[in-house]
C-alpha positions as CSV (number, residue, x, y, z in Angstrom):
1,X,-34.5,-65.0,-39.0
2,X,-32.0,-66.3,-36.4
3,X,-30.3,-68.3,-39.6
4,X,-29.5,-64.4,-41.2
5,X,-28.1,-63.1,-38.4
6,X,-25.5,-65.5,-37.6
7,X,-24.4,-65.8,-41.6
8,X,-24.3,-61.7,-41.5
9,X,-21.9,-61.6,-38.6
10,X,-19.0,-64.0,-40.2
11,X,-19.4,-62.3,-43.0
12,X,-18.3,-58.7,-41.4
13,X,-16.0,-60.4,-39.5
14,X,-14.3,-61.5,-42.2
15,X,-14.7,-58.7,-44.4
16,X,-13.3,-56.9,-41.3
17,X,-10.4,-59.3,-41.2
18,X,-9.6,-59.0,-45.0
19,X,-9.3,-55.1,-44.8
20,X,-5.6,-54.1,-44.3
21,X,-4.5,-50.4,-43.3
22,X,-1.9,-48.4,-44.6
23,X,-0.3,-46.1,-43.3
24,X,0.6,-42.6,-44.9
25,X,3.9,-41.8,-45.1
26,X,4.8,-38.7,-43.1
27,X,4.3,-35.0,-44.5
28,X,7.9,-34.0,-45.0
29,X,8.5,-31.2,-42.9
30,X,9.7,-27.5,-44.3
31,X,13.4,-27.5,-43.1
32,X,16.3,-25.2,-44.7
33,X,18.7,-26.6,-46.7
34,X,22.2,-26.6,-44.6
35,X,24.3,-27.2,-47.9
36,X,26.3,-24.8,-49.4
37,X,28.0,-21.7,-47.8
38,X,26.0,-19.9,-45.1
39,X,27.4,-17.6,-42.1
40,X,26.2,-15.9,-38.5
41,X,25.7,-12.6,-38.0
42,X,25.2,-10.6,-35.1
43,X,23.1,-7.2,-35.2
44,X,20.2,-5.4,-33.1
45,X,21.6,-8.0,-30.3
46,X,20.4,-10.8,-31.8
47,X,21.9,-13.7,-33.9
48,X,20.8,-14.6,-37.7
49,X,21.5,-17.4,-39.6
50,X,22.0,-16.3,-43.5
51,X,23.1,-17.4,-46.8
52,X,22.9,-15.6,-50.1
53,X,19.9,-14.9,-51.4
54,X,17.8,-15.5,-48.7
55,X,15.7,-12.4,-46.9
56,X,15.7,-12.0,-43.2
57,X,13.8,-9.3,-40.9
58,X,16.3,-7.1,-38.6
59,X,15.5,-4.5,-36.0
60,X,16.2,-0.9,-37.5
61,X,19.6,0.4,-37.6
62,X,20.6,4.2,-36.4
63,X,20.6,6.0,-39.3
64,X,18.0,5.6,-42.0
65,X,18.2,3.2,-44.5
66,X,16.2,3.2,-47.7
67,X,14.9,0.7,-50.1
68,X,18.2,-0.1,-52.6
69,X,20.9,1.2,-50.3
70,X,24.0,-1.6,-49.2
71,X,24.1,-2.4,-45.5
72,X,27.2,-4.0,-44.5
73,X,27.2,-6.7,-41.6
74,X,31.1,-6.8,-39.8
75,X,29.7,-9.3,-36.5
76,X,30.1,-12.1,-38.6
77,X,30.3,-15.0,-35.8
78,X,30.5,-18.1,-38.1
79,X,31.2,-18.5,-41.6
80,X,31.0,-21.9,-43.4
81,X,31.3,-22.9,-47.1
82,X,30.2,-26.7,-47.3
83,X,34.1,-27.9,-46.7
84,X,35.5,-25.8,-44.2
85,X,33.7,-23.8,-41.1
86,X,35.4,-20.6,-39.4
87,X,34.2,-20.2,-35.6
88,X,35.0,-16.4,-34.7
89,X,36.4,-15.8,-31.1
90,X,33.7,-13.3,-30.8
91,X,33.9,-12.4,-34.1
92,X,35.7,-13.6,-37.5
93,X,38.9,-10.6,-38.5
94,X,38.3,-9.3,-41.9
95,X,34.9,-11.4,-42.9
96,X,31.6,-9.2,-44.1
97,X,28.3,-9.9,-45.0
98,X,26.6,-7.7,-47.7
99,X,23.4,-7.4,-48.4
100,X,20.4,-4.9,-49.9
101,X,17.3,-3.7,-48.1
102,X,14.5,-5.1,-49.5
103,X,12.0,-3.0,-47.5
104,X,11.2,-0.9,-44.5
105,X,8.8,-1.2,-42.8
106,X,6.6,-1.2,-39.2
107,X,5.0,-4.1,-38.1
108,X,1.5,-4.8,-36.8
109,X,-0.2,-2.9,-34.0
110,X,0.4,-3.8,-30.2
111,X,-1.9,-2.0,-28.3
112,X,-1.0,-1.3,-24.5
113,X,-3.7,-1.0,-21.7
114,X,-3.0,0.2,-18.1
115,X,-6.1,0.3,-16.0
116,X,-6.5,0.8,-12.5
117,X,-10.3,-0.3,-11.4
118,X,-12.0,1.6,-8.8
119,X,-10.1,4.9,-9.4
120,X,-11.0,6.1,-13.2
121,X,-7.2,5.6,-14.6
122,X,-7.0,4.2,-18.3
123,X,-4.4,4.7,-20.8
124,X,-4.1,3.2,-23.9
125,X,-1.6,3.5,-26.6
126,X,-0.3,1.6,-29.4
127,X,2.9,0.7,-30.8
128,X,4.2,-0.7,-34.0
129,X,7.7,-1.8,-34.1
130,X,9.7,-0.8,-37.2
131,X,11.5,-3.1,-39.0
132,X,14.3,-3.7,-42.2
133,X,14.1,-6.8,-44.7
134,X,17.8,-7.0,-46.6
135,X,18.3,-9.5,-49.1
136,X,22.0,-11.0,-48.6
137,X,24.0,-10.9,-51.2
138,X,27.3,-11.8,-50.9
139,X,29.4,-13.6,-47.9
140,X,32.7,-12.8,-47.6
């Protein structure tokens, strides 16, 4: 018996030494595509990078906008076509961003809680934010 235990152990150590391990390459991560002509706008306060064709999620404007209708971006900050880039000082004179609105919508349900322990105050109310996905269609 001792004779099979010390033949078993070389043998896993060297099938242990034999096996090699190789490594996976990398998952490739999901990152936009930077070529080709893109621009930034400004609207609801906050900034967006767009290029044509792509969708993007904006606070609601002022007046009501339906789905179909032509919104018209004039805060255009930056504006680049692959060769040259324009840096507005704020903005760029003259340059628009057009696009159509996808849909309008409200997002998903915030509930808000104030309690007070000890002296029977609760409210609760909820709140859904509403919001407008335009399809850009043209940079100029």
């Amino acid at each position: 018996m001792a004779t099979a235990k010390t033949t078993s152990a070389p043998a896993k150590k060297a099938t242990g030494a034999a096996k090699t391990t190789v490594k996976k390459p990398a998952a490739a991560k999901a990152v936009k595509a930077i070529a080709g002509e893109f621009a930034v706008i400004k609207t609801g306060g906050k900034q967006y990078r767009v290029a044509v064709g792509e969708v993007i999620t904006i606070e609601k404007f002022k007046d009501e906008k339906a789905k179909g209708d032509v919104v018209s971006f004039n805060e255009v900050l930056l504006k680049d076509n692959g060769t040259d880039t324009t840096i507005g000082a704020p903005f760029i004179a003259g340059s628009v961003v057009t696009g159509e609105v996808a849909l309008v919508g409200r997002g998903p349900k915030v509930m808000v809680i104030k309690y007070k322990q000890k002296s029977r105050y609760m409210k609760k109310n909820g709140h859904r934010q509403p919001f407008i996905k335009v399809r850009i269609t043209a940079i100029a």
